[in-house]
PDB file as gemmi writes it, atoms N, CA and C in Angstrom:
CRYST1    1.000    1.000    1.000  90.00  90.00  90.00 P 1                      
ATOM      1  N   UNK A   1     -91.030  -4.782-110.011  1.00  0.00           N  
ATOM      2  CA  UNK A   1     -91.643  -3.997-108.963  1.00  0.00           C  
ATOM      3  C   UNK A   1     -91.049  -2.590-108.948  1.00  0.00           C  
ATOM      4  N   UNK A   2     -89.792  -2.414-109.186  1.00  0.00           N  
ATOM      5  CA  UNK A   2     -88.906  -1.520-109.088  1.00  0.00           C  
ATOM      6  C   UNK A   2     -89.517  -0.269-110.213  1.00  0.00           C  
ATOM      7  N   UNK A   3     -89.678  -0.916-111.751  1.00  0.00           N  
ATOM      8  CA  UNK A   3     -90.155  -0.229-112.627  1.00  0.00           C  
ATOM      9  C   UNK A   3     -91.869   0.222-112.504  1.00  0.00           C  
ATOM     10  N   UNK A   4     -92.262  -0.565-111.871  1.00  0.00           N  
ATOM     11  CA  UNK A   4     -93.763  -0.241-111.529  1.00  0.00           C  
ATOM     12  C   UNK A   4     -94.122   1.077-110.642  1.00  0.00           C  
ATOM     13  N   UNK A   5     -93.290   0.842-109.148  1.00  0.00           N  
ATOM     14  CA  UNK A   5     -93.367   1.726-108.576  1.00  0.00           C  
ATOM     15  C   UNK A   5     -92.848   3.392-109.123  1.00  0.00           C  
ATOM     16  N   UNK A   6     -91.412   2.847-109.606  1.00  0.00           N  
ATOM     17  CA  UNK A   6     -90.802   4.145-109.687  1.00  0.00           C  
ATOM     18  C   UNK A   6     -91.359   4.961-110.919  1.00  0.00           C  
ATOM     19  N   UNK A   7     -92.102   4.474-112.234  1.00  0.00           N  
ATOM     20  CA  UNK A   7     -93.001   5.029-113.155  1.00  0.00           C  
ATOM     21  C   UNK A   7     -94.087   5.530-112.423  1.00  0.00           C  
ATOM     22  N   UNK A   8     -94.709   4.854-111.406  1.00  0.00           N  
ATOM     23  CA  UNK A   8     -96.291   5.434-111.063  1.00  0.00           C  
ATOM     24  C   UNK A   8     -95.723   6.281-110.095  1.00  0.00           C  
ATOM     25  N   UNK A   9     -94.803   6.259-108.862  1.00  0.00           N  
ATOM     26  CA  UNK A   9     -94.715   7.210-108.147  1.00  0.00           C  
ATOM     27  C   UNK A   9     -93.395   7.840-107.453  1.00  0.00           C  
ATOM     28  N   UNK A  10     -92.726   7.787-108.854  1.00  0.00           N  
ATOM     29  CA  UNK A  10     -91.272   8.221-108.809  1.00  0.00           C  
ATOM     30  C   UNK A  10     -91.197   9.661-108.743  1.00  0.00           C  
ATOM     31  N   UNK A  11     -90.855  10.472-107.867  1.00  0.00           N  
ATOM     32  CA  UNK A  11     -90.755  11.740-108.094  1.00  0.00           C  
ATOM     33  C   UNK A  11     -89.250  12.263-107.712  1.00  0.00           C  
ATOM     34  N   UNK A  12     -88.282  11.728-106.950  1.00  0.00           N  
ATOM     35  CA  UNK A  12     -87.017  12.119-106.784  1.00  0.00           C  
ATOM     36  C   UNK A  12     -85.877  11.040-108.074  1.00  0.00           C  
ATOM     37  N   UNK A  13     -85.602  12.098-108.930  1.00  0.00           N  
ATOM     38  CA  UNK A  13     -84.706  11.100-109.788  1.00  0.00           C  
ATOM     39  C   UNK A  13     -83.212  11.146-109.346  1.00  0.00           C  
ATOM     40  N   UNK A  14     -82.841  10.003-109.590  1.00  0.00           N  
ATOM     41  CA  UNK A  14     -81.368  10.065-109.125  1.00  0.00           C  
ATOM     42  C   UNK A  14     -80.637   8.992-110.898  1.00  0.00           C  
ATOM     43  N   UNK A  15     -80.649  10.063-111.733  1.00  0.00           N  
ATOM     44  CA  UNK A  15     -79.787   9.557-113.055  1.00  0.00           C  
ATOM     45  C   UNK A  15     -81.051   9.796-113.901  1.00  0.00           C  
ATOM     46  N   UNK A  16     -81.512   8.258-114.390  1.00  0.00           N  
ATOM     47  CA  UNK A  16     -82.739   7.912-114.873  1.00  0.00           C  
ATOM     48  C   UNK A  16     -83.722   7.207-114.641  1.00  0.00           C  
ATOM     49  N   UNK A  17     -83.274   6.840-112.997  1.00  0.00           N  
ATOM     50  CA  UNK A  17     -83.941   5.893-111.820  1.00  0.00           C  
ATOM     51  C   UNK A  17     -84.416   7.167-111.243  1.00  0.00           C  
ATOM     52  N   UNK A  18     -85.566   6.420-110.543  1.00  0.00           N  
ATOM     53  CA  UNK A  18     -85.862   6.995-109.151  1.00  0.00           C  
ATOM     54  C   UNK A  18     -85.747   6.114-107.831  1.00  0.00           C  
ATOM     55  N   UNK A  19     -86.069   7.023-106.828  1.00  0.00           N  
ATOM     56  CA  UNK A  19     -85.582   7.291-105.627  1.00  0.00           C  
ATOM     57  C   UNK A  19     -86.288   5.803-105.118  1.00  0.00           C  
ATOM     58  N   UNK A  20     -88.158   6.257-105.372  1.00  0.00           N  
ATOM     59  CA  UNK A  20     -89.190   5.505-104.649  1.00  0.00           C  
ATOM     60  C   UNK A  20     -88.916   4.203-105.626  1.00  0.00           C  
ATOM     61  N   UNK A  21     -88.212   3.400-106.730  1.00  0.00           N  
ATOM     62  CA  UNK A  21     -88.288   2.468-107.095  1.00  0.00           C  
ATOM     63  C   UNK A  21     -87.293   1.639-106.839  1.00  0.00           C  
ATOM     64  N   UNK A  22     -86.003   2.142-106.497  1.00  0.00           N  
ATOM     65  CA  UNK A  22     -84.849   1.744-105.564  1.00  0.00           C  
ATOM     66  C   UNK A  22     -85.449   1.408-104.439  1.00  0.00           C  
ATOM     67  N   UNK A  23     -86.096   2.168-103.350  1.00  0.00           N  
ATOM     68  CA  UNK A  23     -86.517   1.514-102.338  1.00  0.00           C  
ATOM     69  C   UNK A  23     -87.190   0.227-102.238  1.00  0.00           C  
ATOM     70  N   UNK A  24     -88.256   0.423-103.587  1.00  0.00           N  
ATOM     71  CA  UNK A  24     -89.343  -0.549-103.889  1.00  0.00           C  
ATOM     72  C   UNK A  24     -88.658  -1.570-103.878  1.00  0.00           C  
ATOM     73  N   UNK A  25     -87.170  -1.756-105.143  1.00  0.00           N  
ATOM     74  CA  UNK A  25     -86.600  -3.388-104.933  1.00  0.00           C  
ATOM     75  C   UNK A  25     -86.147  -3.699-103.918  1.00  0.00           C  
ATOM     76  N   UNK A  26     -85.599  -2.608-103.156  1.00  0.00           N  
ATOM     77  CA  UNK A  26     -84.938  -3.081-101.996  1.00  0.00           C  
ATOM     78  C   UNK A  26     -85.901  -3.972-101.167  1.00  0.00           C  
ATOM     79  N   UNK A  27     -87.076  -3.411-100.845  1.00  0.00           N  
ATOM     80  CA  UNK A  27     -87.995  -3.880-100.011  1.00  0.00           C  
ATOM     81  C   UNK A  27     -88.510  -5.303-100.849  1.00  0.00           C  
ATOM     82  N   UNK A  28     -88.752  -5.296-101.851  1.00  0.00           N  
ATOM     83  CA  UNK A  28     -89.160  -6.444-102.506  1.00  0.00           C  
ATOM     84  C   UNK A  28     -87.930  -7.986-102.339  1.00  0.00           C  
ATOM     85  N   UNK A  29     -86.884  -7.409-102.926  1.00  0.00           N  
ATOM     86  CA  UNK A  29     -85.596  -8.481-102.451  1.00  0.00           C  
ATOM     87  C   UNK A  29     -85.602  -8.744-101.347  1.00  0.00           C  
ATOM     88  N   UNK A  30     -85.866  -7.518-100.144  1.00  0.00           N  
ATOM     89  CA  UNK A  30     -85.507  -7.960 -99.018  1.00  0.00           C  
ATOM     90  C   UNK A  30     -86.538  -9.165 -98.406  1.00  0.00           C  
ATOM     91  N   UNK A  31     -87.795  -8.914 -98.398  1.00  0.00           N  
ATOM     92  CA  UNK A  31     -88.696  -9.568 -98.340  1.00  0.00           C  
ATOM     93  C   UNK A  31     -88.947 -11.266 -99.350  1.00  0.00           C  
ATOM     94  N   UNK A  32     -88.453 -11.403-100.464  1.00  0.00           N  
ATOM     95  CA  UNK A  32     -88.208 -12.574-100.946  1.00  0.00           C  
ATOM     96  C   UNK A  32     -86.837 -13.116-100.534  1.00  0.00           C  
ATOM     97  N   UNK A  33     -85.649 -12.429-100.218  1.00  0.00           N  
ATOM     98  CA  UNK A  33     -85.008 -12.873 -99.106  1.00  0.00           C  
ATOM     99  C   UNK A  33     -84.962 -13.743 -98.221  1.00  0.00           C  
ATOM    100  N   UNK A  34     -85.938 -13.016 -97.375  1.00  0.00           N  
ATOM    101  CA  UNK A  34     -86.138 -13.809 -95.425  1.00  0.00           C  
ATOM    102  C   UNK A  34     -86.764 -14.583 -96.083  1.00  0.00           C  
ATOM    103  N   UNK A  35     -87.176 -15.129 -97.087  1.00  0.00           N  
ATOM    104  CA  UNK A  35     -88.756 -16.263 -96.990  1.00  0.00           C  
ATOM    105  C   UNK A  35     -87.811 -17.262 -97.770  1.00  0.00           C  
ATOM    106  N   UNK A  36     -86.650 -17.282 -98.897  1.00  0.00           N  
ATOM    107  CA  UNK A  36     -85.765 -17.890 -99.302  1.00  0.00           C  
ATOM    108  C   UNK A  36     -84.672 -18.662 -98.328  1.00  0.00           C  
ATOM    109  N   UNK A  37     -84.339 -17.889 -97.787  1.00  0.00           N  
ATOM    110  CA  UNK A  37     -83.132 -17.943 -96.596  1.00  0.00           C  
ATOM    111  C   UNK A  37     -83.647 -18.087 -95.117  1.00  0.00           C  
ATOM    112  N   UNK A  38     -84.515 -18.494 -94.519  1.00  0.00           N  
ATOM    113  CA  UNK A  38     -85.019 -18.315 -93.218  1.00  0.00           C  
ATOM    114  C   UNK A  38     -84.431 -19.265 -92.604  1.00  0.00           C  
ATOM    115  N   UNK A  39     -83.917 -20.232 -93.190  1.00  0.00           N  
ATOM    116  CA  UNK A  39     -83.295 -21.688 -92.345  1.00  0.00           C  
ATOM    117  C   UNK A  39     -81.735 -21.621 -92.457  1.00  0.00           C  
ATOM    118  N   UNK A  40     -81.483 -20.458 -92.763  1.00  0.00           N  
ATOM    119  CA  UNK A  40     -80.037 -20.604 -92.994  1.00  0.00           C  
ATOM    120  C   UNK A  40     -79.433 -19.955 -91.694  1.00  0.00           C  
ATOM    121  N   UNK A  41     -78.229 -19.952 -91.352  1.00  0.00           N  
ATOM    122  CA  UNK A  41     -77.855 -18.663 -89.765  1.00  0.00           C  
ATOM    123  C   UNK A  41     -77.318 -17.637 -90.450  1.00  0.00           C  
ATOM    124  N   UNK A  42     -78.233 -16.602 -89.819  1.00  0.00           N  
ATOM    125  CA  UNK A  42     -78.049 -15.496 -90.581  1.00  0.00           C  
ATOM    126  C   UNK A  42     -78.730 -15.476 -91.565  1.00  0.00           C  
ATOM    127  N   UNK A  43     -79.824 -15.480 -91.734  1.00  0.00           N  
ATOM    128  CA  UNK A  43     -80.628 -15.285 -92.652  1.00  0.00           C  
ATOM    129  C   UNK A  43     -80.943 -14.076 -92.899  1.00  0.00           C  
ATOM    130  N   UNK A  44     -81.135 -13.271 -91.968  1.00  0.00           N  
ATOM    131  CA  UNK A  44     -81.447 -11.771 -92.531  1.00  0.00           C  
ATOM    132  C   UNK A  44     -80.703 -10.765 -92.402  1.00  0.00           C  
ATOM    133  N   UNK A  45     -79.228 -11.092 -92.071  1.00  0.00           N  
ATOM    134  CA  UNK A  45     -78.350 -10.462 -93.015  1.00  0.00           C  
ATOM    135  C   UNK A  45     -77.813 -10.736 -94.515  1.00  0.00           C  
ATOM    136  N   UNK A  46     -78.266 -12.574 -94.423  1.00  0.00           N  
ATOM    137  CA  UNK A  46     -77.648 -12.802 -96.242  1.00  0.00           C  
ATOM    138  C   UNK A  46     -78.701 -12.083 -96.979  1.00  0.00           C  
ATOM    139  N   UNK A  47     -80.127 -11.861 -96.576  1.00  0.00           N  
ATOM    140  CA  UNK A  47     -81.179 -11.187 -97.364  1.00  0.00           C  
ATOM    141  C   UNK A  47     -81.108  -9.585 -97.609  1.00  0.00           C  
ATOM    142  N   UNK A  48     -80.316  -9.224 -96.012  1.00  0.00           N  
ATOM    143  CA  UNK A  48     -80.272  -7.162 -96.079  1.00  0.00           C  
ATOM    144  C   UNK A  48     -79.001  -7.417 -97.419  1.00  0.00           C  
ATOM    145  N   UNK A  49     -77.906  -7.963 -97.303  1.00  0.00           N  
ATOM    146  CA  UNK A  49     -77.145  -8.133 -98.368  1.00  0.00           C  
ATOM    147  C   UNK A  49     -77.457  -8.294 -99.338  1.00  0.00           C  
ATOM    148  N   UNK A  50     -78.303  -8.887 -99.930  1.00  0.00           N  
ATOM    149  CA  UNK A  50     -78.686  -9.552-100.827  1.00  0.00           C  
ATOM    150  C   UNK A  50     -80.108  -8.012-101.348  1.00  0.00           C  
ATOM    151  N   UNK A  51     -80.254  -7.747-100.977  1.00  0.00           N  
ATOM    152  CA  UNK A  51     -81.565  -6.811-101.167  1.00  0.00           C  
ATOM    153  C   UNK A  51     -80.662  -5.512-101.380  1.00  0.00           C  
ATOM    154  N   UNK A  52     -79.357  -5.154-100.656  1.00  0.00           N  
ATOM    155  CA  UNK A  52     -78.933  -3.973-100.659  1.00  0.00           C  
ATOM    156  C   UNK A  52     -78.388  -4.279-102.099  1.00  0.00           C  
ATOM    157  N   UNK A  53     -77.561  -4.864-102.380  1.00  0.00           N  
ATOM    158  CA  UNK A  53     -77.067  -5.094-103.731  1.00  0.00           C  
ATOM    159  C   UNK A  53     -77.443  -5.091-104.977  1.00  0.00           C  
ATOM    160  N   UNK A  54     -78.956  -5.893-104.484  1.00  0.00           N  
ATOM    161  CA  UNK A  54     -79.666  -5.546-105.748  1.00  0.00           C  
ATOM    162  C   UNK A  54     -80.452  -4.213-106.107  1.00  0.00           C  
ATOM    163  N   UNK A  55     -80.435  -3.734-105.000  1.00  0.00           N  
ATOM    164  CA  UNK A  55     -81.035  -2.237-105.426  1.00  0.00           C  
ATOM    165  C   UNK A  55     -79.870  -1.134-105.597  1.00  0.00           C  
ATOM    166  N   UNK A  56     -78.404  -1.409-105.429  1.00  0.00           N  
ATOM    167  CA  UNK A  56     -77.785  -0.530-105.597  1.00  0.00           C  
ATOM    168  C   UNK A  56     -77.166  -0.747-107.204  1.00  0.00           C  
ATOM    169  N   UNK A  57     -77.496  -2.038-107.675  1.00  0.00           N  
ATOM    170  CA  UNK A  57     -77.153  -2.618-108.720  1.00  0.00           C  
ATOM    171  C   UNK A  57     -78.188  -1.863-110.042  1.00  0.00           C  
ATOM    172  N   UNK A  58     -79.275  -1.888-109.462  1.00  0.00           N  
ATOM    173  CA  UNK A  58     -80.599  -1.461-110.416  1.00  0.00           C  
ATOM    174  C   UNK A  58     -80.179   0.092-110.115  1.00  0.00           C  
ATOM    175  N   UNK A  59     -79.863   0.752-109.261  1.00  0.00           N  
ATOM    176  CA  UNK A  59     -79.927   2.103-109.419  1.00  0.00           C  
ATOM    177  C   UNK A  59     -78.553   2.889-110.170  1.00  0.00           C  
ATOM    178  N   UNK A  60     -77.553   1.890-109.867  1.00  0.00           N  
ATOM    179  CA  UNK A  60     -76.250   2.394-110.707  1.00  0.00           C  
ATOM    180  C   UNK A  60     -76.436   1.788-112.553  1.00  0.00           C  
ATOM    181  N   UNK A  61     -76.963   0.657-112.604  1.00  0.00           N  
ATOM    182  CA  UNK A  61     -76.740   0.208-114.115  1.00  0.00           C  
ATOM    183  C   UNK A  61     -75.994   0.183-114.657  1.00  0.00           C  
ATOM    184  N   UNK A  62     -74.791  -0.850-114.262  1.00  0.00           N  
ATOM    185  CA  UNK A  62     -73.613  -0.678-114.446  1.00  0.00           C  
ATOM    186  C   UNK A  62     -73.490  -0.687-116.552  1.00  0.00           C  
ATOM    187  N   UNK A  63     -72.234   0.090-117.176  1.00  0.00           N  
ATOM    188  CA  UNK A  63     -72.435  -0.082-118.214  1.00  0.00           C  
ATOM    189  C   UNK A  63     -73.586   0.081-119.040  1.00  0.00           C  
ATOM    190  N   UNK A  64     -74.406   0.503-118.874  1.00  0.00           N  
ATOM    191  CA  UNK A  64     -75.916   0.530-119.555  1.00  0.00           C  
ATOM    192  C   UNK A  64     -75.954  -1.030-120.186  1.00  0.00           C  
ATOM    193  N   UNK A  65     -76.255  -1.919-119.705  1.00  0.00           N  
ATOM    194  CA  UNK A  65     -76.359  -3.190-119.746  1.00  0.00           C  
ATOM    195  C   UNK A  65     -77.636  -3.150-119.134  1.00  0.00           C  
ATOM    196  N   UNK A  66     -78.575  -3.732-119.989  1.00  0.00           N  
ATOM    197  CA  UNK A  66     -79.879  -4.204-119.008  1.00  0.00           C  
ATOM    198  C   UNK A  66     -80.000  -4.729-117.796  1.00  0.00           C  
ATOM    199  N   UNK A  67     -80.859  -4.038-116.547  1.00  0.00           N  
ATOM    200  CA  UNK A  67     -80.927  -4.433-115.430  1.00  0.00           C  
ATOM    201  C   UNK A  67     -81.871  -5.952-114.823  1.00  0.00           C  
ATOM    202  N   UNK A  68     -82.094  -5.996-116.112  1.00  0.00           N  
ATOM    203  CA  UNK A  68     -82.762  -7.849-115.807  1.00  0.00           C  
ATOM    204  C   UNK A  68     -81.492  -8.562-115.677  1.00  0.00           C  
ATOM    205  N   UNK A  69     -80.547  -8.276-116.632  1.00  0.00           N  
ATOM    206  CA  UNK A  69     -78.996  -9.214-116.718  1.00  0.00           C  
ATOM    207  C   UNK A  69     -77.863  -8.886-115.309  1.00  0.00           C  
ATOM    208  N   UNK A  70     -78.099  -7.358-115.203  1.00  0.00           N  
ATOM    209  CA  UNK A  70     -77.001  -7.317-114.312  1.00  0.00           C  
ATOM    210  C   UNK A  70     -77.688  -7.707-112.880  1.00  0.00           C  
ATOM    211  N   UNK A  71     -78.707  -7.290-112.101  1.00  0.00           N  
ATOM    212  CA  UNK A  71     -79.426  -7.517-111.122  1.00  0.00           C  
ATOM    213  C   UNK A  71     -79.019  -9.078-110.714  1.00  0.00           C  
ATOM    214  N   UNK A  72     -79.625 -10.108-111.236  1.00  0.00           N  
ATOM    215  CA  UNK A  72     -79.268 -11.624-110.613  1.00  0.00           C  
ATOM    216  C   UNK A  72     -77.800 -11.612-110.775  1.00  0.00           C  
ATOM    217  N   UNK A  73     -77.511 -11.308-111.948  1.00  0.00           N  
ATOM    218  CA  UNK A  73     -75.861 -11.907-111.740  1.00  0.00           C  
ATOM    219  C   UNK A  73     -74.980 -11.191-110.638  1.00  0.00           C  
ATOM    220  N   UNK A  74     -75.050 -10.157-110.844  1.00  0.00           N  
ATOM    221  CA  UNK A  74     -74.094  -9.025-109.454  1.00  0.00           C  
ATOM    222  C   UNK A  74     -74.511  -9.563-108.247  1.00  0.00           C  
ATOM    223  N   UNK A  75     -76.050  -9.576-108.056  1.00  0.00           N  
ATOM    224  CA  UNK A  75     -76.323 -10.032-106.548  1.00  0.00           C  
ATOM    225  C   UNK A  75     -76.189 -11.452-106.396  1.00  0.00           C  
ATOM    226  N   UNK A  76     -75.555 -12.269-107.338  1.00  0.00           N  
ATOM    227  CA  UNK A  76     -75.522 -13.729-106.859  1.00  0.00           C  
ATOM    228  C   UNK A  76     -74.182 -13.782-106.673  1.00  0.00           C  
ATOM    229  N   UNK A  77     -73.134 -13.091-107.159  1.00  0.00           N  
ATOM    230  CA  UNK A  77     -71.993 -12.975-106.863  1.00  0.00           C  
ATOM    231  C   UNK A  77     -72.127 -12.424-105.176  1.00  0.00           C  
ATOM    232  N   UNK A  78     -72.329 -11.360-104.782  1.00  0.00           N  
ATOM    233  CA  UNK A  78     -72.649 -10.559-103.479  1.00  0.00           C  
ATOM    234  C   UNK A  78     -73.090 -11.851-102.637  1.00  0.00           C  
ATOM    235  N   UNK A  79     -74.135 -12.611-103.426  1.00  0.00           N  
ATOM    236  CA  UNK A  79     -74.842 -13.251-101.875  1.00  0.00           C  
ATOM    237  C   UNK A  79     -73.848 -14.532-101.779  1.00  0.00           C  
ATOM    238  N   UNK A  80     -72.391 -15.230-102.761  1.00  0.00           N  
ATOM    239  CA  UNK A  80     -71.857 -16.496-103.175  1.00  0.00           C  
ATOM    240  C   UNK A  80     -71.038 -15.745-101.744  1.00  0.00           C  
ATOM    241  N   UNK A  81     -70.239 -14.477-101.853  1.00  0.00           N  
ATOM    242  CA  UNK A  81     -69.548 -13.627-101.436  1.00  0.00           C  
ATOM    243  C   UNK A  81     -69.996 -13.623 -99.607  1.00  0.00           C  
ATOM    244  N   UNK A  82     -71.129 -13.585 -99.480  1.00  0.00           N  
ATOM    245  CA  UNK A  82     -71.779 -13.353 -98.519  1.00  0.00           C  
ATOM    246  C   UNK A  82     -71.614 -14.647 -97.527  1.00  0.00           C  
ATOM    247  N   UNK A  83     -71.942 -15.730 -98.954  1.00  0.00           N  
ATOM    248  CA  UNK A  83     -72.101 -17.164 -98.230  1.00  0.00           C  
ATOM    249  C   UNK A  83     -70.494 -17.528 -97.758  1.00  0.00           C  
ATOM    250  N   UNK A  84     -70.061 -17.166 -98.417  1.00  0.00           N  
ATOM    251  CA  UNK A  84     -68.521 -17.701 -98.310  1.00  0.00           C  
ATOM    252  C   UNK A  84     -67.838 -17.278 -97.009  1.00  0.00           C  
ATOM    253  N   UNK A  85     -68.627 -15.825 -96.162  1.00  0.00           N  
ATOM    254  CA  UNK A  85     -67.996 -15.059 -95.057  1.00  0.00           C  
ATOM    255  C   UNK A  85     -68.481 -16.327 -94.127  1.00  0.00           C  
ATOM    256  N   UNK A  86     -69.851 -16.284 -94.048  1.00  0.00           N  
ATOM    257  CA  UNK A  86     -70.526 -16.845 -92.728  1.00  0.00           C  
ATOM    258  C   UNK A  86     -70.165 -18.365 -93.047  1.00  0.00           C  
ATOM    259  N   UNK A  87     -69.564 -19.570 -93.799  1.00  0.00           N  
ATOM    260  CA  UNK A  87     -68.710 -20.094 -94.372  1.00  0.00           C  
ATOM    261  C   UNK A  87     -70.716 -21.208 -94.748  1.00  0.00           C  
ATOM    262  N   UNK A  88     -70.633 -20.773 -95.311  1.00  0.00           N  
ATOM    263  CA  UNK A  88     -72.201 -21.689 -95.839  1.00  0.00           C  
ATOM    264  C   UNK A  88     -71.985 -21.131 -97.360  1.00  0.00           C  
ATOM    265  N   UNK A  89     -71.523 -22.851 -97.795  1.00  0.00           N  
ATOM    266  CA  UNK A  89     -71.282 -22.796 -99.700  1.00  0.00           C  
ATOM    267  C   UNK A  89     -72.429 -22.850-100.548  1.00  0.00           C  
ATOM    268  N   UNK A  90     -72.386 -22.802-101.243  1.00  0.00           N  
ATOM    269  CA  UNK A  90     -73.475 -23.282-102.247  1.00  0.00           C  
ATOM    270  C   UNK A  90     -74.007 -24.388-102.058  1.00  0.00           C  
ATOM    271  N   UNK A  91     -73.339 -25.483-101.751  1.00  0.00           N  
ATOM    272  CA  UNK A  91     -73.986 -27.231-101.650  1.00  0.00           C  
ATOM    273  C   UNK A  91     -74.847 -26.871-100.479  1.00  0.00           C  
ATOM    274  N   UNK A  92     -74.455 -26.039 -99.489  1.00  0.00           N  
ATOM    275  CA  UNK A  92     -75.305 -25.990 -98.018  1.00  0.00           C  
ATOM    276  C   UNK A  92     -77.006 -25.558 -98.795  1.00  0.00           C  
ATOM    277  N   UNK A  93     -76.956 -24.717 -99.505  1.00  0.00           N  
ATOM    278  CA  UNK A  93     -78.040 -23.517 -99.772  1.00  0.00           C  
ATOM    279  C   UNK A  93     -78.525 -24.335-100.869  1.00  0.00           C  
ATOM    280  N   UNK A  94     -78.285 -25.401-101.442  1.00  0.00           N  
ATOM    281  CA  UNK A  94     -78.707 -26.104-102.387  1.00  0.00           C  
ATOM    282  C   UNK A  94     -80.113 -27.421-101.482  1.00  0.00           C  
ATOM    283  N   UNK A  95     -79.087 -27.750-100.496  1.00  0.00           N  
ATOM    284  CA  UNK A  95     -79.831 -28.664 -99.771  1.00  0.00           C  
ATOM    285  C   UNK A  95     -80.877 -27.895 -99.461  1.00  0.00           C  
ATOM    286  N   UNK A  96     -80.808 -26.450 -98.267  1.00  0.00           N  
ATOM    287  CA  UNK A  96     -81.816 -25.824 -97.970  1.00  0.00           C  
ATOM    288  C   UNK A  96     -82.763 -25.906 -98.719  1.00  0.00           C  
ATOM    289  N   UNK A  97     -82.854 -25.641-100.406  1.00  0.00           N  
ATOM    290  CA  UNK A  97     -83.846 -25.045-101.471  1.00  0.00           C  
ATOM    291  C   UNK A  97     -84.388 -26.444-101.355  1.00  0.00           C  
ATOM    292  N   UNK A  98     -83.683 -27.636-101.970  1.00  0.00           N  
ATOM    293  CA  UNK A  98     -84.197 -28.745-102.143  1.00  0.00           C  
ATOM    294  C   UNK A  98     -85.230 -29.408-100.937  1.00  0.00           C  
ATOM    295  N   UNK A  99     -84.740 -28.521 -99.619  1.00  0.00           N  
ATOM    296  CA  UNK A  99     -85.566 -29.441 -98.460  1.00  0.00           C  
ATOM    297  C   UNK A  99     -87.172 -28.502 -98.374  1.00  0.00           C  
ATOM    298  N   UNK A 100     -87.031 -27.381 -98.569  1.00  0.00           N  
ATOM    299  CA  UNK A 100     -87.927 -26.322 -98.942  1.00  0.00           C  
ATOM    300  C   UNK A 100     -89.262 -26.864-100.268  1.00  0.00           C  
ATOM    301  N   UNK A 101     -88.501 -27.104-100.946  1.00  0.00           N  
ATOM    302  CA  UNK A 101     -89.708 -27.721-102.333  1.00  0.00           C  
ATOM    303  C   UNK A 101     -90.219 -29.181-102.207  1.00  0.00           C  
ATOM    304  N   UNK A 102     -89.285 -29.854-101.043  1.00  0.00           N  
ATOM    305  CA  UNK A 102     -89.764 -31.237-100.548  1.00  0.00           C  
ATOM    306  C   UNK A 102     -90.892 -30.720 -99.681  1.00  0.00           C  
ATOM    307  N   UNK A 103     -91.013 -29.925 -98.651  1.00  0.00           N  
ATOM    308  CA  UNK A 103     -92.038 -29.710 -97.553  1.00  0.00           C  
ATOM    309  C   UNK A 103     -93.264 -28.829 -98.419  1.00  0.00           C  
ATOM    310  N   UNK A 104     -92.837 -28.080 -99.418  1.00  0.00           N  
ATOM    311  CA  UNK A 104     -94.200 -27.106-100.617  1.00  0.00           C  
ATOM    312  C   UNK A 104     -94.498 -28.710-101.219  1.00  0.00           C  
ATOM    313  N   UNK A 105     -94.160 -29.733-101.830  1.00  0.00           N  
ATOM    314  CA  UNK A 105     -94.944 -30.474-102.802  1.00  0.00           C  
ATOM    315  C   UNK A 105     -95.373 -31.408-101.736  1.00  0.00           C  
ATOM    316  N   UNK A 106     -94.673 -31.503-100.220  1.00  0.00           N  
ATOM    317  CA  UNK A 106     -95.663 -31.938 -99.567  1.00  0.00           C  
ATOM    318  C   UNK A 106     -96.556 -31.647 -98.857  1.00  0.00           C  
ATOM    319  N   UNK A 107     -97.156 -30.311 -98.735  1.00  0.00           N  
ATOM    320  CA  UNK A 107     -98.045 -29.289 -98.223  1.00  0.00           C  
ATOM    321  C   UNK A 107     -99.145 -29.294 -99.369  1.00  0.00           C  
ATOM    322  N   UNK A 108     -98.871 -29.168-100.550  1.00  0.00           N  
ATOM    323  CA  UNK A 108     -99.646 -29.488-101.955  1.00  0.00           C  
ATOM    324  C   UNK A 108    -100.287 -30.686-102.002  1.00  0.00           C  
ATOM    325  N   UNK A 109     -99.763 -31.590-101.388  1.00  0.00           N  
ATOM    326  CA  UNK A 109    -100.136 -33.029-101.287  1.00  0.00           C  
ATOM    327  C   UNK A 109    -101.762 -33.195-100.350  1.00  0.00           C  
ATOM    328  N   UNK A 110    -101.463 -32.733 -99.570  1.00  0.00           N  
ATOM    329  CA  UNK A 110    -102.440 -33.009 -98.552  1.00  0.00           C  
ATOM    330  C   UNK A 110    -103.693 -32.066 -98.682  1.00  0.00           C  
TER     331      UNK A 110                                                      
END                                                                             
């Protein structure tokens, strides 16, 4: 989304990014975020976290390392980081996902 926007209507560059495609992921993460995380407490701060990171991640590029590689990995560290404050581990956020694809294949069902 990030590369879409900021090619068609990137006009402030900041390096070899732009401005409007940083926003774009932000808004995009943030928004797959809340819809990932909505059952968790604090859900839409683990998502502003989780969305800020990844767009500050895509706009710095760390190392000139491709931003498909660094993007999930940096922000899954950030959001493990995140989980670990509000004290909700991985096993918690595992159940969440799993109870999530139980209620989609049973919504599919019917």
């Amino acid at each position: 989304m990030a590369a879409l926007v900021g090619i068609s209507l990137g006009r402030v560059k900041i390096g070899k990014k732009s401005l409007e495609g940083t926003v774009a992921c932000f808004i995009t993460c943030f928004l797959i975020g809340i819809v990932l995380f909505w059952r968790i407490p604090l859900f839409e701060y683990v998502a502003l976290v989780g969305a800020m990171s990844a767009a500050i991640v895509e706009l710095w590029a760390p190392l000139n390392v491709d931003d498909n590689f660094t993007i999930p990995v940096l922000s899954a560290v950030m959001l493990q980081m995140i989980c670990w404050r509000i004290q909700m581990g991985v096993y918690s956020f595992c159940l969440h996902n799993q109870a999530v694809m139980t209620e989609v294949l049973n919504l599919r069902s019917i």
